[in-house]
C-alpha positions in Angstrom: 96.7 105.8 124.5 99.8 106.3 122.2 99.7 104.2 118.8 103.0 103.4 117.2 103.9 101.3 114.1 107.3 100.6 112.8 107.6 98.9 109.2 110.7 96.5 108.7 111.6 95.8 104.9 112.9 92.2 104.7 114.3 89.9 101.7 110.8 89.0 100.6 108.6 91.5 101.8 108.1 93.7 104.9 107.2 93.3 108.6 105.1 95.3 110.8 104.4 95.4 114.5 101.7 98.1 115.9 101.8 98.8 119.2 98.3 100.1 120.8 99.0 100.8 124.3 100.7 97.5 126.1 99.5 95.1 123.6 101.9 94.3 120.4 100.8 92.8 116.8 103.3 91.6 114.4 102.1 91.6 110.6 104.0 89.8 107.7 103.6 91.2 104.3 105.2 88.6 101.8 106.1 90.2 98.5 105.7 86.6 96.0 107.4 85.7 93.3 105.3 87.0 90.8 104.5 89.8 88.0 103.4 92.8 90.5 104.2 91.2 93.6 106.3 93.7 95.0 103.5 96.7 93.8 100.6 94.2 95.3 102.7 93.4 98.5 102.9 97.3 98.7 99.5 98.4 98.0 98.0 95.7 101.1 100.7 96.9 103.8 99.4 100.7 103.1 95.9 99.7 103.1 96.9 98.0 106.6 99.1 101.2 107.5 95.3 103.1 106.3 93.3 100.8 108.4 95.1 100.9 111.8 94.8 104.4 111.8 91.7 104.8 110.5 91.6 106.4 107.9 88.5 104.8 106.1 86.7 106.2 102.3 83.7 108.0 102.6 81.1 108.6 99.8 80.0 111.5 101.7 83.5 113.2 102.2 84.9 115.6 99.1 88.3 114.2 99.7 89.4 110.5 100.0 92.6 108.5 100.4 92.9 106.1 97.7 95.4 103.5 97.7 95.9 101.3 94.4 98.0 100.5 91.5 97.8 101.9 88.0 99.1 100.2 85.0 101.0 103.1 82.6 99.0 103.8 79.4 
């Protein structure tokens, strides 16, 4: 089975449709007019991007993806 996503950035955020075979999803990730929305809008469409692929965090592997924003100190 071939998996296939394609991301789309629009004016207020960023669309994705996955394709798992025959069957089609279509995700909307709205980026909100707020402090960080553009970083939080970001950070959820990778952890979806993460997800459909499986790629999950393990306590018992030595190396994990980790997806999330850090504030500058």
């Amino acid at each position: 089975m071939v998996w296939k996503t394609t991301i789309e950035r629009v004016e207020n955020g960023f669309v994705v449709e996955s394709f798992e075979g025959e069957k089609k999803t279509t995700v909307v990730f709205e980026s909100y007019d707020i402090e960080d929305g553009e970083l939080e809008c970001m950070e959820t469409l990778l952890r979806h991007i993460q997800t459909y692929f499986g790629v999950f965090y393990s306590k018992h592997n030595k190396k994990n993806l980790i997806i999330k924003i850090e504030e500058d100190k």
